[in-house]
TIVOKE-133125 format. One line per 4 residues: number of its first residue (from 1); for each residue x, y, z of C-alpha. Coordinates in nm, 2 decimals. Example, Ala and Ser with C-alpha at 12.3 -4.5 7.8 and 13.67 -1.06 7.14 Angstrom:
! residues 2
1 = 1.23 -0.45 0.78 ~ 1.37 -0.11 0.71 .
! end
This chain:
! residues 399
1 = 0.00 0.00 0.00 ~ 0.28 0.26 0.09 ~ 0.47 0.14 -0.24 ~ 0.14 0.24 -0.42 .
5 = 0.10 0.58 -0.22 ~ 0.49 0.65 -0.36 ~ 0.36 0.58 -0.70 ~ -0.01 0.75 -0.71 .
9 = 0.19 1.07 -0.57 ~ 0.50 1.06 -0.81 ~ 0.26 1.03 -1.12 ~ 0.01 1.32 -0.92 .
13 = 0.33 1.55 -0.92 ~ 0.44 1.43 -1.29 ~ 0.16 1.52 -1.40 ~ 0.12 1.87 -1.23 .
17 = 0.52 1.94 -1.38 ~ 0.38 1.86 -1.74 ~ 0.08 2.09 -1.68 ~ 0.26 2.38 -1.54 .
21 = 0.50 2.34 -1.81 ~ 0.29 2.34 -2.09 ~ 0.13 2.68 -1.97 ~ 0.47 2.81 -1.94 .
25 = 0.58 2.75 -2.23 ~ 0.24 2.90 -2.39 ~ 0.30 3.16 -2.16 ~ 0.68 3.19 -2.32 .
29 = 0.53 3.23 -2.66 ~ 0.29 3.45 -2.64 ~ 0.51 3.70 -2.44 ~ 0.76 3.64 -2.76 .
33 = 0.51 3.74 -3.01 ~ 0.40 4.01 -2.81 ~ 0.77 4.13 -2.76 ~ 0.88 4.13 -3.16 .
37 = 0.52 4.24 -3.22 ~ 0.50 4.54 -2.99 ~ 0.92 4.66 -3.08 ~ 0.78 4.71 -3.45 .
41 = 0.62 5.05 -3.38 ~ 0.97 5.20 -3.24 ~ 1.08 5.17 -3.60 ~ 1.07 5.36 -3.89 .
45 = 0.97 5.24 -4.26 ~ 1.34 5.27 -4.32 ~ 1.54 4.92 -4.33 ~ 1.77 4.98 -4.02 .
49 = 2.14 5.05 -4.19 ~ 1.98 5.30 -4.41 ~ 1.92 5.68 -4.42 ~ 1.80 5.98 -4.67 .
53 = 1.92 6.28 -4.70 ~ 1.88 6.62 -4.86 ~ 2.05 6.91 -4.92 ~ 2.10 7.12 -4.59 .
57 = 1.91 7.41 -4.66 ~ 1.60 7.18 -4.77 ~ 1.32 7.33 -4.54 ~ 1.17 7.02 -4.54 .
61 = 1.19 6.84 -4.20 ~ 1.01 6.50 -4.27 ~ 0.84 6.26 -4.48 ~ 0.60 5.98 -4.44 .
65 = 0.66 5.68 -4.57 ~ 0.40 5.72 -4.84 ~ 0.49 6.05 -4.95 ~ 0.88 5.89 -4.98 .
69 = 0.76 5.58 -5.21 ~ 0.53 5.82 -5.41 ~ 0.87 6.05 -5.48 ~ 1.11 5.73 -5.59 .
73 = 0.80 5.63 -5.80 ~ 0.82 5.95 -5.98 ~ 0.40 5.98 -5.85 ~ 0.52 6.32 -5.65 .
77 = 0.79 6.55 -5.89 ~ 0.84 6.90 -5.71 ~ 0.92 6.99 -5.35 ~ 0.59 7.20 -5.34 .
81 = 0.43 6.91 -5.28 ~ 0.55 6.80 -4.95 ~ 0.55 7.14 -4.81 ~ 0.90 7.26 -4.93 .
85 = 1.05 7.47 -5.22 ~ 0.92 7.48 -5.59 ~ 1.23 7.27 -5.70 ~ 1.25 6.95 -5.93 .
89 = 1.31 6.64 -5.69 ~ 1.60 6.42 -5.80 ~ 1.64 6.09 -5.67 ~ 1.98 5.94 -5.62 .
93 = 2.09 5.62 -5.48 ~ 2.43 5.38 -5.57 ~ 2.32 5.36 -5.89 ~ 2.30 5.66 -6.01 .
97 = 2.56 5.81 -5.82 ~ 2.79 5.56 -6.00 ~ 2.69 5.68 -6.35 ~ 2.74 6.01 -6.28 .
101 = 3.09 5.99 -6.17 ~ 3.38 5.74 -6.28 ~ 3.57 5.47 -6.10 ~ 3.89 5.73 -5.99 .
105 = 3.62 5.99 -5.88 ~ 3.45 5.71 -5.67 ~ 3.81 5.56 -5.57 ~ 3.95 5.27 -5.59 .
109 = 3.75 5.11 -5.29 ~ 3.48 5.36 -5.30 ~ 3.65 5.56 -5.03 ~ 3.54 5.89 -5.20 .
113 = 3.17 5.81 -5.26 ~ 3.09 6.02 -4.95 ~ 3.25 6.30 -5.14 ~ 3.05 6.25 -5.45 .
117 = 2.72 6.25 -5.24 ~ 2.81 6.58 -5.12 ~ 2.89 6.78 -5.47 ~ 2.62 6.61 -5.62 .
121 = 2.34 6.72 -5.36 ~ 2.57 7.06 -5.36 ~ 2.49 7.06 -5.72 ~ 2.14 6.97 -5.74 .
125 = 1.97 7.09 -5.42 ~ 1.64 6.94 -5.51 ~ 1.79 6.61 -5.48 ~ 1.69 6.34 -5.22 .
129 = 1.96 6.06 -5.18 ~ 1.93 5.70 -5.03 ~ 2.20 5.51 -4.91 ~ 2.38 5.25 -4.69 .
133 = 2.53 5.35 -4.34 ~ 2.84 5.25 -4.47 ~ 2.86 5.46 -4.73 ~ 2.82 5.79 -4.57 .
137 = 2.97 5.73 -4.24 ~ 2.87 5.89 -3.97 ~ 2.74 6.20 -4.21 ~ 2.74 6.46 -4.50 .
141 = 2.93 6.78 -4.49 ~ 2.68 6.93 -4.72 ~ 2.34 6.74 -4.67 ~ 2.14 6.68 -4.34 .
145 = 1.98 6.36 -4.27 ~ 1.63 6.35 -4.32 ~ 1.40 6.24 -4.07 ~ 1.15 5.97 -4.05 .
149 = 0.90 5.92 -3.85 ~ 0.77 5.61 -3.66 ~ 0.54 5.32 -3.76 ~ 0.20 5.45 -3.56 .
153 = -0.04 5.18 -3.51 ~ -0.33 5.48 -3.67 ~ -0.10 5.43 -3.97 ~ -0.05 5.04 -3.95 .
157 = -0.42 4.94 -3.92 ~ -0.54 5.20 -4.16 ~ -0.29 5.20 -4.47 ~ -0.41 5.04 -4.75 .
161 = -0.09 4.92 -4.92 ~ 0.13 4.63 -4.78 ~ 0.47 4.66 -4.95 ~ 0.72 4.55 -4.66 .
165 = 1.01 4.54 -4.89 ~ 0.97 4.88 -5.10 ~ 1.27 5.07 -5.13 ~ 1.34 5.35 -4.97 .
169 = 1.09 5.31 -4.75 ~ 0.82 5.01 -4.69 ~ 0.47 5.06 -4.68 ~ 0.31 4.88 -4.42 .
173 = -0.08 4.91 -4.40 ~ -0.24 4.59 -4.24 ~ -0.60 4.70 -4.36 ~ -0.63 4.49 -4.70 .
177 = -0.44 4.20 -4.50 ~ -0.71 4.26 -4.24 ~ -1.01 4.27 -4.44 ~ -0.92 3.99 -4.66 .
181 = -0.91 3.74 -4.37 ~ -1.23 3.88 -4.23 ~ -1.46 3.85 -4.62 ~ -1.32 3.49 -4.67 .
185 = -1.38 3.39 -4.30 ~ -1.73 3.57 -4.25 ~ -1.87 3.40 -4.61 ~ -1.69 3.09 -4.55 .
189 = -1.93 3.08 -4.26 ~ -2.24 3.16 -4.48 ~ -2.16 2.88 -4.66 ~ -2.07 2.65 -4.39 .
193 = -2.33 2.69 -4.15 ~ -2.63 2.60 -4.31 ~ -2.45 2.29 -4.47 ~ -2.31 2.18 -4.12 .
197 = -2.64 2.25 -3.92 ~ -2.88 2.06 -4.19 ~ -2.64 1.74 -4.19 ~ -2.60 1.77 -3.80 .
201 = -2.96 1.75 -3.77 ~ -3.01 1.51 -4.00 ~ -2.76 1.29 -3.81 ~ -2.94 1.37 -3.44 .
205 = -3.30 1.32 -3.58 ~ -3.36 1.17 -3.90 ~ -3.09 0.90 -4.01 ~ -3.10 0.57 -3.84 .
209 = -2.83 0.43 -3.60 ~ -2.65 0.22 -3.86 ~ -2.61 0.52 -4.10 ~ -2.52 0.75 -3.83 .
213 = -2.25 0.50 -3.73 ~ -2.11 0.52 -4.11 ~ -2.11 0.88 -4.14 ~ -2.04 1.03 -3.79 .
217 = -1.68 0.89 -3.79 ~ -1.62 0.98 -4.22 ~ -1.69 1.34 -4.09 ~ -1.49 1.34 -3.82 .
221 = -1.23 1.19 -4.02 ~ -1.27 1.50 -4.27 ~ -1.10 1.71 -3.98 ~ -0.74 1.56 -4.00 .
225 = -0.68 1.57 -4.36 ~ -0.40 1.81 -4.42 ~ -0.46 2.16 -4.54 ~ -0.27 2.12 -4.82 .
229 = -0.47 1.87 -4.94 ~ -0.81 2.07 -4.90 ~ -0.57 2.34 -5.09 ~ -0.51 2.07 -5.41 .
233 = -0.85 2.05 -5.38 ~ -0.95 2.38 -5.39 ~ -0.67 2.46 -5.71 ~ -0.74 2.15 -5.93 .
237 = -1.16 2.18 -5.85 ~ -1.26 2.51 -5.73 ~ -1.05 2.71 -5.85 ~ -1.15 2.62 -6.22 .
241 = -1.54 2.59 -6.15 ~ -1.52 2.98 -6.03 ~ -1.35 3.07 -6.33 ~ -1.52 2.92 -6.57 .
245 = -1.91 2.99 -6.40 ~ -1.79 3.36 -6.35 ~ -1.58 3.41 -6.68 ~ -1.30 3.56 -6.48 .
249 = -0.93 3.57 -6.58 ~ -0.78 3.37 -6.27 ~ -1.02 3.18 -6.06 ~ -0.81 3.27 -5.76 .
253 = -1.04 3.45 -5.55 ~ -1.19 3.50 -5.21 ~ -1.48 3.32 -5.33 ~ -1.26 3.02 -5.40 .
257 = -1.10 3.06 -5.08 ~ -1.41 3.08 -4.87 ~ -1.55 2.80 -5.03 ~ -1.22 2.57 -4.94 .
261 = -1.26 2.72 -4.60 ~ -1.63 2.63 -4.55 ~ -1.56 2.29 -4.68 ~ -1.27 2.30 -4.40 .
265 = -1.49 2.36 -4.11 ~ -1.80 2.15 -4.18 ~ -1.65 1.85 -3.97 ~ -1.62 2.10 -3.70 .
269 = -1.95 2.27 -3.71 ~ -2.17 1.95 -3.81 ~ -1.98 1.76 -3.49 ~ -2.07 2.02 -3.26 .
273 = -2.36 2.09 -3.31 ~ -2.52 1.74 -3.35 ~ -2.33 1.71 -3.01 ~ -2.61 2.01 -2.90 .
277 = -2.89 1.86 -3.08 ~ -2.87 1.53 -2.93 ~ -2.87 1.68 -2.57 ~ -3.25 1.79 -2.57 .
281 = -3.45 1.60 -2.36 ~ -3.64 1.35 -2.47 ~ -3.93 1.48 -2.25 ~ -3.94 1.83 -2.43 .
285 = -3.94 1.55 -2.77 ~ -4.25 1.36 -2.65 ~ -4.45 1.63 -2.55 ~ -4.39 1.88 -2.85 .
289 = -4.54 1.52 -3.04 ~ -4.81 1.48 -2.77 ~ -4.96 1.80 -2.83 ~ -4.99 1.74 -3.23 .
293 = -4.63 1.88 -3.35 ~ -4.50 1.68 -3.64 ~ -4.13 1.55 -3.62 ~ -4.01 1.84 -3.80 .
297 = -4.19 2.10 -3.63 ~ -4.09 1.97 -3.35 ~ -3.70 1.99 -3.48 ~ -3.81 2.36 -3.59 .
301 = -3.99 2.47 -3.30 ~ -3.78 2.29 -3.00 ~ -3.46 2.09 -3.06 ~ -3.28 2.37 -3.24 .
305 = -3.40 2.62 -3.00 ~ -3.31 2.46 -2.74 ~ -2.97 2.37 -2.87 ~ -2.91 2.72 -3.02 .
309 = -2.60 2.78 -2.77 ~ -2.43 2.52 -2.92 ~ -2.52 2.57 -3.24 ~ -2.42 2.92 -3.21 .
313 = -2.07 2.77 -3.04 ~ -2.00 2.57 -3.34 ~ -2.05 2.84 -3.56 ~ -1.76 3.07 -3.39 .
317 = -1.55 2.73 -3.36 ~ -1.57 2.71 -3.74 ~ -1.49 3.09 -3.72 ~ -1.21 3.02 -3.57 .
321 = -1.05 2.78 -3.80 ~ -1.14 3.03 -4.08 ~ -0.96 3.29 -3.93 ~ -0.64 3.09 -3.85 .
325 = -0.60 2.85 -4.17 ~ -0.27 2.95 -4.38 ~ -0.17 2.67 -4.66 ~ -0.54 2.66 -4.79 .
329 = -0.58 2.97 -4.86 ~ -0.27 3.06 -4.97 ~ -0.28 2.83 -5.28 ~ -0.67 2.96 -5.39 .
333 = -0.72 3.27 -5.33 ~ -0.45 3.46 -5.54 ~ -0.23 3.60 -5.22 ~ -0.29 3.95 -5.38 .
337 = -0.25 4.20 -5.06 ~ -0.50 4.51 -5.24 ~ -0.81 4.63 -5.06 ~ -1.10 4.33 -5.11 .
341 = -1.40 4.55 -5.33 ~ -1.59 4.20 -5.42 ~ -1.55 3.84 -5.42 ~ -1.44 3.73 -5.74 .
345 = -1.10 3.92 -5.68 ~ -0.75 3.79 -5.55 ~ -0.74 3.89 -5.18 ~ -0.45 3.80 -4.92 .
349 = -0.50 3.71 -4.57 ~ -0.32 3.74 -4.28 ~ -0.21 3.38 -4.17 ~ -0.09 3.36 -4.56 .
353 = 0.09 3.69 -4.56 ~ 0.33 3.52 -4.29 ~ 0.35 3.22 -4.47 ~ 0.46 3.33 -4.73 .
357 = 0.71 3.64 -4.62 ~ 0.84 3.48 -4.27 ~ 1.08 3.28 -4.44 ~ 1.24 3.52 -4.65 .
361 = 1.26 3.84 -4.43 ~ 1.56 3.93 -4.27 ~ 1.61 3.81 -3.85 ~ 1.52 4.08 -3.63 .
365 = 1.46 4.38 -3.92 ~ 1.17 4.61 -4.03 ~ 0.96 4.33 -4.27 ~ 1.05 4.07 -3.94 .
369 = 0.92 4.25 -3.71 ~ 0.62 4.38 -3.93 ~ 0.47 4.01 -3.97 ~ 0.50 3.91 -3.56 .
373 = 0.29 4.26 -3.61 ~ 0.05 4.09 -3.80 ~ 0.08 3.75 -3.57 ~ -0.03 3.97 -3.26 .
377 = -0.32 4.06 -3.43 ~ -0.42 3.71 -3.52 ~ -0.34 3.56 -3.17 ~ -0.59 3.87 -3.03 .
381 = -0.87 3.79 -3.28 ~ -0.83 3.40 -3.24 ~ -0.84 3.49 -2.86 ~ -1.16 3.73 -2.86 .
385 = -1.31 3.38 -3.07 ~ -1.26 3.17 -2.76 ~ -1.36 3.40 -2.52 ~ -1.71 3.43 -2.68 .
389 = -1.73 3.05 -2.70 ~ -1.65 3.03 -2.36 ~ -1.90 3.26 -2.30 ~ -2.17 3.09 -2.48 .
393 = -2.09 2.75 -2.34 ~ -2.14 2.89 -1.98 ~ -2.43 3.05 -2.07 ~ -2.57 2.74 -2.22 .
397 = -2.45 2.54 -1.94 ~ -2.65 2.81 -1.68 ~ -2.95 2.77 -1.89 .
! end
């Protein structure tokens, strides 16, 4: 008996060790995301390493990040427009610098490229130069670095161009990133819902045990097929039926997507909520049928009313796995980060956007940074999804 004492406590205190460090390690990761998330707001849309500058006696003090892309894209031409002098804007970088002055002007190892900046924004005050830290030292004699200020999180979430890796300075607006997830989530759903609840209660109340016994464990086998394979799917069947129904030019499109992701989160939806169905009393059955109700008024009237917290729980469940799927819809619906205006268009969301990017931006830099960002934002809205579960199975359970 003591021997079994020693052993019921040693498992009772393995156990406990596992639990507590399972949450600390959750704990761990969050606090990492939240970390490389939160430090992305002390930059500025400048790669770190990098600087712009402008002639000294440029009264212009600072430029967004916008207004610089707009200038390197030749979209903004004159000073005027930024609030400074009615003079030509010239861009410079290496490239230019190096065909406007030869290989003995630039020296041998480019030791007199600091040199060349100066003369040629000396020359051409209207010009606005981008280069490498290494390249102009610690500063210009004749230029003044130009200011930048930092990422704003008014200017993260309402920006409506995602271009992490533009040169000289990245645009980083989360809001087509943002709404893409939330169209191909909210009509996956549409299309999921009523699917999932009419074969969950045809499995509670209408089909027999022997054909509920086939199909209950097929769907719940549905669940742990790979998302890829729902995303071959979606490409070789979907993809091409949207296309071809619509006459579009690609059939990569939230449509597409949401349709892969509905299909995704039927096992989910149809599981729980057959699950609710199948707890209604049998009394409430009998006398809904005692007082003349037919068996599907009775399915109309009081099982699915009754159940309608669970119902309702499924439903944000298979919100949830919307909202957090990545290979899916990444291979169907055109990973094309512009602001959603209908359906049938190419839309990026967010768990794609750092699937696709994480892997080649650089450790610990601007675009790194930028998508643990986006991962914050993710985490929060798979959190605020389990927290209204949890609030409808509590009140379901009071009830």
């Amino acid at each position: 008996m003591k021997f079994s004492r020693i052993i019921g406590k040693s498992m009772e205190g393995l156990v406990k060790a596992c639990g507590y460090m399972s949450a600390f390690t959750v704990l761990l990761i969050v606090l990492f995301l939240f970390r490389e998330g939160i430090s992305f707001f002390t930059l500025t849309p400048i790669e770190e390493g990098y600087s712009l500058w402008v002639n000294q006696n440029n009264p212009v003090q600072q430029l967004s990040a916008a207004e610089v892309k707009d200038i390197f894209d030749q979209k903004i031409t004159h000073w005027s427009a930024v609030g400074g002098q009615d003079l030509p804007i010239g861009r410079l970088t290496l490239d230019e610098l190096a065909e406007a002055y030869t290989e003995e002007q630039l020296g041998v190892s480019f030791e007199h490229i600091p040199d060349c900046i100066n003369h040629y924004i000396d020359s051409l005050p209207g010009t606005l130069a981008f280069f490498s830290d290494q390249w102009v030292g610690t500063g210009l004699q004749g230029a003044r670095r130009l200011d930048m200020a930092n990422i704003t999180p008014a200017v993260f979430f309402s920006d409506t161009e995602w271009f992490p890796t533009s040169l000289p300075a990245a645009r980083m607006g989360v809001l087509p990133l943002l709404l893409g997830t939330l169209l191909v989530s909210f009509f996956s759903i549409l299309f999921a819902v009523p699917l999932g609840l009419a074969a969950a209660i045809y499995l509670a109340e209408i089909a027999d045990d022997r054909v509920r016994r086939i199909l209950k464990p097929m769907i719940e086998l549905l669940a742990g097929i790979p998302s890829v394979v729902y995303g071959f799917f979606g490409l070789v069947v979907i993809v091409p039926l949207v296309q071809e129904t619509f006459n579009l030019p690609v059939g990569e499109t939230a449509l597409a997507g949401s349709i892969v992701l509905g299909i995704m989160a039927l096992p989910t939806i149809i599981t729980v909520s057959e699950d609710a169905l199948r707890t209604t009393p049998r009394y409430m059955k009998e006398a809904s049928m005692a007082l003349g109700a037919s068996h599907w008024q009775t399915i109309k009237n009081v099982i699915v009313p009754y159940a309608a917290s669970g119902i309702t729980a499924a439903a944000i469940l298979g919100i949830g796995r919307a909202l957090g799927e990545t290979m899916a819809v990444l291979m169907v619906t055109g990973n094309s980060a512009i602001m959603p205006t209908s359906l049938l268009q190419p839309v990026r969301t967010i768990p794609a956007t750092i699937a696709a990017e994480l892997g080649e931006a650089p450790f610990g830099g601007l675009h790194f940074k930028a998508l643990f960002a986006l991962g914050c934002i993710l985490f929060l809205m798979t959190l605020a999804i389990n927290l209204i579960v949890e609030r409808v199975i509590e009140r379901h359970e009071k009830a």
